[in-house]
C-alpha positions as CSV (number, residue, x, y, z in Angstrom):
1,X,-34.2,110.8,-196.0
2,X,-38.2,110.3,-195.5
3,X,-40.2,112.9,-195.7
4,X,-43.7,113.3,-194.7
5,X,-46.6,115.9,-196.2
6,X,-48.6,118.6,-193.7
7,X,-52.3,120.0,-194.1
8,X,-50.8,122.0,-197.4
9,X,-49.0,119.2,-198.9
10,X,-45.4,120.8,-198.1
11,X,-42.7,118.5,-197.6
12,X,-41.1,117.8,-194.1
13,X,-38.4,115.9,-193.2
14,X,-39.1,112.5,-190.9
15,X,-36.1,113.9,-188.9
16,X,-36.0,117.5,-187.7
17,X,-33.2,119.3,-185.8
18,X,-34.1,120.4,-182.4
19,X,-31.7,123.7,-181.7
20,X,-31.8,123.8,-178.0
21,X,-29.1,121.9,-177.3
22,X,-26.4,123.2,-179.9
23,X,-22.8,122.5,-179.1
24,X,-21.0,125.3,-177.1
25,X,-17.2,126.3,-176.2
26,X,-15.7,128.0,-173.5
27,X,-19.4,128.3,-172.3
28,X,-20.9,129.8,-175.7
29,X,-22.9,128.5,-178.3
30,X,-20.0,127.5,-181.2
31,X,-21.3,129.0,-184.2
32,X,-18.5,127.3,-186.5
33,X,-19.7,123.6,-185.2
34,X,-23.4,124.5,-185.2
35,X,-22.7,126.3,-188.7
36,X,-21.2,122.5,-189.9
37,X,-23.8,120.3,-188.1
38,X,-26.6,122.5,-189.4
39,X,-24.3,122.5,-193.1
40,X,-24.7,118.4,-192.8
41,X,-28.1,118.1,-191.9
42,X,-29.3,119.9,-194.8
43,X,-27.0,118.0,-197.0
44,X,-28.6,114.7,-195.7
45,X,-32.1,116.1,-196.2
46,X,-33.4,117.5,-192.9
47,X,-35.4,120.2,-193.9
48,X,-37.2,121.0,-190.6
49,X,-35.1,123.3,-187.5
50,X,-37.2,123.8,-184.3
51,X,-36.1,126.6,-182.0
52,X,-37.6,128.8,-179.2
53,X,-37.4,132.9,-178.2
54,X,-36.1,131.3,-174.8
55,X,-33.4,129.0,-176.0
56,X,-30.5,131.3,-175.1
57,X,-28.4,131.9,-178.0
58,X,-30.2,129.6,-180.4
59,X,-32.4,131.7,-182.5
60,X,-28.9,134.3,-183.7
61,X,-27.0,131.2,-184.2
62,X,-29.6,129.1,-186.2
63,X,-30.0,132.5,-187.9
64,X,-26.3,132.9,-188.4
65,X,-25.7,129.4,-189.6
66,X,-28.9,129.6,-192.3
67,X,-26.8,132.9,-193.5
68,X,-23.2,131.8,-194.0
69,X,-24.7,128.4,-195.8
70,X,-26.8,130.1,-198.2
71,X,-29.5,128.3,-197.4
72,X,-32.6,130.1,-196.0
73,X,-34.8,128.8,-199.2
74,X,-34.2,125.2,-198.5
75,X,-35.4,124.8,-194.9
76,X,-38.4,125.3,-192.6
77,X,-37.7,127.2,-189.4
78,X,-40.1,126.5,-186.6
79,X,-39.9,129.1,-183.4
80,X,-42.4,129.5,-180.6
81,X,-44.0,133.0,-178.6
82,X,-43.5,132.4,-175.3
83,X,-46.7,133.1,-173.8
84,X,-46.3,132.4,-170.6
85,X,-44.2,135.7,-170.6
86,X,-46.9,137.8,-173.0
87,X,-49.4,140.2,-171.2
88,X,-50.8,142.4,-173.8
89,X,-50.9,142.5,-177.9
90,X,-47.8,144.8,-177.6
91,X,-45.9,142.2,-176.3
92,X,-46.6,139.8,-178.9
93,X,-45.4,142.0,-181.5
94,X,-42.4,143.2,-179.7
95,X,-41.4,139.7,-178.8
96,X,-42.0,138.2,-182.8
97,X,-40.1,141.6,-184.1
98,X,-37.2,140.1,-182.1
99,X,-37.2,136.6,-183.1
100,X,-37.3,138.1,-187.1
101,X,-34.2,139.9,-185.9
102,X,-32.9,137.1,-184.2
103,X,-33.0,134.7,-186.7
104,X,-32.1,137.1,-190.3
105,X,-35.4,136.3,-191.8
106,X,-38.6,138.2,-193.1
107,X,-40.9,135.2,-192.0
108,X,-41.1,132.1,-189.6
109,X,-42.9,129.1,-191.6
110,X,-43.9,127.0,-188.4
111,X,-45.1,129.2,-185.3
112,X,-46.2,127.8,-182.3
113,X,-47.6,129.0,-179.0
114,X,-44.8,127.6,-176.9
115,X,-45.7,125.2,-173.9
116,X,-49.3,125.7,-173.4
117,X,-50.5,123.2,-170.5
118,X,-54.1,123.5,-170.4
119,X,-57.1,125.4,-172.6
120,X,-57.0,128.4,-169.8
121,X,-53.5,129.2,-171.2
122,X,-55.2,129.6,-174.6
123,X,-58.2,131.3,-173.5
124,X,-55.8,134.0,-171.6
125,X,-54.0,134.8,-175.2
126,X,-57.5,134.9,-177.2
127,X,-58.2,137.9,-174.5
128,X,-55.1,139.6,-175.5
129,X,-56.4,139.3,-179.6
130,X,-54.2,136.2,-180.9
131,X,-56.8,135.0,-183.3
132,X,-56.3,138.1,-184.8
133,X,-53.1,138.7,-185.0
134,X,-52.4,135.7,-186.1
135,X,-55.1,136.0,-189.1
136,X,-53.3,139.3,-189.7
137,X,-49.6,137.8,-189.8
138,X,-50.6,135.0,-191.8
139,X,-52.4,137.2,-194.4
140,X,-49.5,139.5,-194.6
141,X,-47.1,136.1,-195.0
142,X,-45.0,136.7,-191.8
143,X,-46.3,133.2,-190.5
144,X,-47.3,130.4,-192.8
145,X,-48.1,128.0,-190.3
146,X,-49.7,128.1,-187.0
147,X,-49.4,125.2,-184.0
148,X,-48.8,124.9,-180.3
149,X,-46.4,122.9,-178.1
150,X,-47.9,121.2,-175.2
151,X,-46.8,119.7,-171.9
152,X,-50.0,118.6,-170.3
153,X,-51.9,115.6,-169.6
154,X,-54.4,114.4,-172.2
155,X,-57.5,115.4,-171.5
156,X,-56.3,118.6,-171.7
157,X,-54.5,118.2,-174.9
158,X,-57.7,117.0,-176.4
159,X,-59.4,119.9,-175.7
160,X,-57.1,122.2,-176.9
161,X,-56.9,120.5,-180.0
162,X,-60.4,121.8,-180.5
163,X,-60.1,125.3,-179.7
164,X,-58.8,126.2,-182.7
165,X,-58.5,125.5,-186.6
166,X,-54.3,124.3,-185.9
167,X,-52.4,124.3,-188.5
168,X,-49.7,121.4,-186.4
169,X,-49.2,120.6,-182.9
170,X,-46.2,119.4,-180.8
171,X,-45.8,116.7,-178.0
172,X,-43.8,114.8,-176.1
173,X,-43.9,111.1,-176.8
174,X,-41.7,108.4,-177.0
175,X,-42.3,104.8,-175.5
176,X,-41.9,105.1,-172.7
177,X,-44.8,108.1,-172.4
178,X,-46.9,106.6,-174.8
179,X,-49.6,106.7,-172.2
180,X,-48.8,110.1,-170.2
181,X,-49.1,114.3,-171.3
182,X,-50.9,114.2,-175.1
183,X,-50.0,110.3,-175.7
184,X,-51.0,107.7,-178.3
185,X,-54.6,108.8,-177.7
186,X,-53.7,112.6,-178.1
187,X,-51.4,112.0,-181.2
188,X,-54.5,109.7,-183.3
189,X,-56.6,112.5,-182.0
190,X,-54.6,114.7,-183.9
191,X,-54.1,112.5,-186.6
192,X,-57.8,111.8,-187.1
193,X,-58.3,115.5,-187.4
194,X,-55.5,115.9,-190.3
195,X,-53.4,117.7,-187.6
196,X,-49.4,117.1,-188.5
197,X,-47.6,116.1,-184.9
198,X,-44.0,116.8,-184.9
199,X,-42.7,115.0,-182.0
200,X,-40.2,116.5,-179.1
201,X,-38.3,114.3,-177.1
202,X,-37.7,111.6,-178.6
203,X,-35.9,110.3,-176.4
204,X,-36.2,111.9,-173.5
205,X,-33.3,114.5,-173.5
206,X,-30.8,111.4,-174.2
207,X,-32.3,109.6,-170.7
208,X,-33.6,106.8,-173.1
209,X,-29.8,105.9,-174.2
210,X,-27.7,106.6,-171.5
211,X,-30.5,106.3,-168.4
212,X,-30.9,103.0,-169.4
213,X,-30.8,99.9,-166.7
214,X,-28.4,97.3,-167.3
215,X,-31.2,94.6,-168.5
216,X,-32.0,97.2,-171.3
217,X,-28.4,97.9,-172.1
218,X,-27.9,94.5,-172.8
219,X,-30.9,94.3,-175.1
220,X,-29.3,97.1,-176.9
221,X,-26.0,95.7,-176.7
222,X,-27.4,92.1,-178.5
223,X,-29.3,94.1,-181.3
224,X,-28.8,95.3,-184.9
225,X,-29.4,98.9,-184.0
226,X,-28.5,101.7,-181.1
227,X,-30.6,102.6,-178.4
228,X,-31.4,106.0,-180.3
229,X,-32.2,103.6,-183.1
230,X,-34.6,102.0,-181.4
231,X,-36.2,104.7,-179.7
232,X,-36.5,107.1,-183.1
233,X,-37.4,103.8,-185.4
234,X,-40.7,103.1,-182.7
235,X,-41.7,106.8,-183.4
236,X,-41.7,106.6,-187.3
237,X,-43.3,103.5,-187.4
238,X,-46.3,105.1,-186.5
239,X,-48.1,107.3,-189.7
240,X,-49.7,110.3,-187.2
241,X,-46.7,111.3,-186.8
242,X,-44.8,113.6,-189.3
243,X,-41.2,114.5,-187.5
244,X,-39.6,113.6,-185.4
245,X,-36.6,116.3,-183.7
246,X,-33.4,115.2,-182.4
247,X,-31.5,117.6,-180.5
248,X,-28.0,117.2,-182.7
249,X,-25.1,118.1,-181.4
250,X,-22.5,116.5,-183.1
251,X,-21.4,115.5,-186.4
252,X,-21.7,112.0,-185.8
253,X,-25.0,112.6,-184.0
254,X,-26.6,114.1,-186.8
255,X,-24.8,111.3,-189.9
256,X,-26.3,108.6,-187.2
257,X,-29.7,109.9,-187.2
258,X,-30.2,110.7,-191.0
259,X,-28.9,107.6,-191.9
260,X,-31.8,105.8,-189.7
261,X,-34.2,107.9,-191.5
262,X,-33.6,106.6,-194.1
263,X,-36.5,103.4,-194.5
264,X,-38.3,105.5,-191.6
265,X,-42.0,105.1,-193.1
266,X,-45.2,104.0,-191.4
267,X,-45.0,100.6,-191.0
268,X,-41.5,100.1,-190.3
269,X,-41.3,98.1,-187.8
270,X,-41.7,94.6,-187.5
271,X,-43.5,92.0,-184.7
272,X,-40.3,91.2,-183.7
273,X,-38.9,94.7,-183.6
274,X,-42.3,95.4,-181.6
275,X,-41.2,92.8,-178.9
276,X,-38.2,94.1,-178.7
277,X,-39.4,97.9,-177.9
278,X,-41.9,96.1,-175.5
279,X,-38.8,94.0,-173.6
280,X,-36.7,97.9,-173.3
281,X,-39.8,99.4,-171.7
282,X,-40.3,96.2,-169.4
283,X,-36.8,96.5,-168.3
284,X,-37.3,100.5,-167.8
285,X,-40.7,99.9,-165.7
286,X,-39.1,97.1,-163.5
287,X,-36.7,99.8,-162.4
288,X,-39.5,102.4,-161.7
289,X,-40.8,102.8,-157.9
290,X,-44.4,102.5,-159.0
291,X,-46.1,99.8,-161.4
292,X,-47.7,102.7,-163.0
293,X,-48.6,101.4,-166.4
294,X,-50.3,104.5,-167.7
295,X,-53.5,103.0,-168.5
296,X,-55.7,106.0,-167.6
297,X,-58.4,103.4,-165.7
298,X,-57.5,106.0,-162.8
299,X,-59.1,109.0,-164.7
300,X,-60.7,111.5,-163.9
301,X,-59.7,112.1,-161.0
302,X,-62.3,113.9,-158.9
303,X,-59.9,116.3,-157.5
304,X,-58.1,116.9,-160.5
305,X,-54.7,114.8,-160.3
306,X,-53.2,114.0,-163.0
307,X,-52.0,110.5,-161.8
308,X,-50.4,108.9,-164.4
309,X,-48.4,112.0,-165.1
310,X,-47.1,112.2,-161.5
311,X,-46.6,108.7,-161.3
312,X,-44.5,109.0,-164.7
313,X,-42.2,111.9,-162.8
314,X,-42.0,109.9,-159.4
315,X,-40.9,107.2,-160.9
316,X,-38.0,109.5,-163.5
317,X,-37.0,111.4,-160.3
318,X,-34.8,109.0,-158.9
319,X,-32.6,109.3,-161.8
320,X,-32.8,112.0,-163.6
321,X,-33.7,114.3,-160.3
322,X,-34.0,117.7,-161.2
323,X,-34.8,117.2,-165.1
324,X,-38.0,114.8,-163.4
325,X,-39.0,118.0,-160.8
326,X,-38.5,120.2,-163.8
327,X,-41.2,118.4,-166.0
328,X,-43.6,118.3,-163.2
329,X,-43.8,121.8,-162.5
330,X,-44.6,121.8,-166.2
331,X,-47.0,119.5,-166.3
332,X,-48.9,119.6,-163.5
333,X,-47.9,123.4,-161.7
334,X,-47.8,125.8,-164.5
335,X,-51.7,126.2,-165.1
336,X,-54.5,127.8,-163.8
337,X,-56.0,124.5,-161.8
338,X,-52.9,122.6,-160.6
339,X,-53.2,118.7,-161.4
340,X,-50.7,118.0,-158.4
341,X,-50.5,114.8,-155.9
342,X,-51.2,116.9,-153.4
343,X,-54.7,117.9,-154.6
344,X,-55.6,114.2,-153.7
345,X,-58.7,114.2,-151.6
346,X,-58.0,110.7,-150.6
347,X,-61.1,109.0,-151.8
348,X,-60.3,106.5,-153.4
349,X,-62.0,105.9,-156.9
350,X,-58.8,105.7,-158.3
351,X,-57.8,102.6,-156.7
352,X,-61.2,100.7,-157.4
353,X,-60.4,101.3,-161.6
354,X,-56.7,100.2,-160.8
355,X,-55.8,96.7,-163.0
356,X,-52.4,96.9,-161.0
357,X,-54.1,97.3,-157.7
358,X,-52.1,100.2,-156.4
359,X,-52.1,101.8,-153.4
360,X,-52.4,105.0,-154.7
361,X,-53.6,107.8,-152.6
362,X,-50.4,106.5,-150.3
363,X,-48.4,106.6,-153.1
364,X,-49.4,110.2,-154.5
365,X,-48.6,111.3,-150.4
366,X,-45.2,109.9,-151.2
367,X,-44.5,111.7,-154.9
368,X,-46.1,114.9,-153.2
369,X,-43.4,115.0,-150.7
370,X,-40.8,114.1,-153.2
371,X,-42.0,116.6,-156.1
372,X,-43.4,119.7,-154.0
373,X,-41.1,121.0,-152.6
374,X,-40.4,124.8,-152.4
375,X,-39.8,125.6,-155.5
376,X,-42.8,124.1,-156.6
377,X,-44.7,125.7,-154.2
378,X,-43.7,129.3,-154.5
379,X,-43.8,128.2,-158.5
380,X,-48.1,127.4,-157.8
381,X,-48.4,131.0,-155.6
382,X,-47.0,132.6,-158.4
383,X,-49.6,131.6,-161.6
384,X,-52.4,131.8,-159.0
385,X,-51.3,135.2,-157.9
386,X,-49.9,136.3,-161.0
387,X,-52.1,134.8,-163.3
388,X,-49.2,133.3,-165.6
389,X,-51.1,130.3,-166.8
């Protein structure tokens, strides 16, 4: 195992276990097989567990497990406050109280201000007093480590990035959104600030293994390593980021991933292995409905569309459907100023920056239709009317 230092020089493992997506029996989380997977990581040298006060069951069973292997001491546990649920300083302390409880522990090393899309979100919890409680919880040792975990577009990342002396920060990036929500501009951002990234998504909820069209397949098939190889060795290769979590759900899941952590330092890769990356995402863009490169040449819109973003969820939806509508209610609904297709205005800067020469104001018409549909709508009426940015 590789590991990789933070801001205080602490140790992290390259590969980190995402807990959302623990294995479960007869519809339940299965303590005995998370208790073993969990046993193995730590054996192999993950040192790192990410988990959230809404991932149902996970916080009590990450808890549990950490218990019956003895091994609290030994790991870093990273949980979130869901403040899209918070409405007063109360809240926040009844909701971390819980997660203590949850999880059998006196402290959380790595907390984060779960899924915050846009500075407004972060601006409505320094109302409620978060910079001092967190100076408070910190002081008293409860927290060692504050961050955020964001699902936005860029520009937005960048300026929350600034609000506040972090700690780390999360994102979502893998290659094939290198150049949508935070991105390769956001992550050396962060890394030109000293700010650790630990990276989510990896590869895309599994999409990047078995979503893959056949052309890719067969580059995967013809290699030296699997797609999860590929996707997790592109990440490590690059030195802003510090780790990398892998929702593990199986034995052979988590022996796979440690063993390709093994050489993961900056650097990695080779040209060749570069090519090859490059040739996967060719073969994942030729299969897309819209050239959509994510060069940003687009931005900023005028009205306020994230296009890139909503270009990158048009083009997931026709395979991965609801996961795809899911993620762009996130990114672009779930804030205080939507960043929507359907906020085009249809003047047409946009197309004047594009190098692929898109039509793109028919083409956000299109994704609008696609993307907003009820849910999504009543989802906008309710953070406007209920202020739950």
């Amino acid at each position: 195992m590789q590991y990789r230092c933070d801001k205080t020089g602490t140790r992290l493992s390259v590969l980190g276990y995402g807990c959302l997506r623990f294995p479960k029996a007869g519809g339940h989380i299965d303590q005995d097989a998370v208790t073993a997977q969990i046993g193995e990581a730590v054996r192999l040298g993950v040192n790192y567990f990410d988990t959230a006060y809404i991932y149902s069951g996970s916080e009590a069973a990450l808890g549990e497990a950490l218990r019956r292997l003895g091994c609290r001491d030994q790991v870093y546990i990273a949980d979130k406050l869901p403040q899209y649920l918070i409405k007063s300083r109360a809240g926040i302390d009844r909701c971390f109280a819980e997660q203590l409880t949850r999880l059998g522990t006196d402290h959380i090393d790595f907390y984060l201000m779960h899924m915050l899309t846009d500075l407004a979100a972060w601006q409505k919890l320094c109302a409620l007093g978060i910079r001092e409680w967190i100076a408070e919880k910190k002081a008293a040792g409860d927290i060692r480590r504050i961050g955020f975990s964001f699902h936005g577009d860029t520009a937005a990342f960048l300026q929350l990035l600034d609000a506040y002396d972090w700690d780390f920060c999360q994102i979502q990036y893998n290659y094939l959104d290198e150049h949508t929500q935070a991105g390769r501009r956001g992550l050396e951002a962060a890394a030109a600030k000293g700010v650790p990234v630990i990276i989510m998504e990896p590869l895309r909820g599994g999409r990047l293994i078995s979503g893959l069209p056949p052309a890719a397949r067969k580059r995967v098939a013809e290699s030296n390593r699997s797609a999860a190889g590929w996707g997790l060795r592109w990440l490590w290769d690059q030195p802003g980021v510090t780790v990398v979590l892998s929702g593990m759900n199986s034995l052979a899941m988590v022996r796979e991933n440690a063993a390709a952590a093994a050489d993961a330092v900056p650097g990695c890769m080779t040209a060749e292995e570069h090519t090859f990356v490059e040739g996967l995402r060719a073969d994942l863009q030729a299969s897309m409905r819209v050239g959509c490169t994510g060069c940003g040449y687009c931005q900023p819109c005028p009205a306020g569309v994230d296009i890139p973003g909503v270009f990158a969820c048009y083009n997931r939806a026709a395979t991965e459907g609801r996961h795809a509508k899911s993620e762009y209610l996130r990114t672009t609904g779930l804030r205080r100023k939507g960043t929507g297709a359907s906020q085009c205005v249809g003047c047409g800067k946009c197309e004047q920056h594009c190098p692929q020469h898109l039509p793109i104001r028919s083409l956000l018409r299109e994704a609008a239709k696609e993307l907003e549909g009820p849910v999504y709508k009543a989802a906008r009426l309710g953070v406007r009317v209920l202020k739950l940015w």
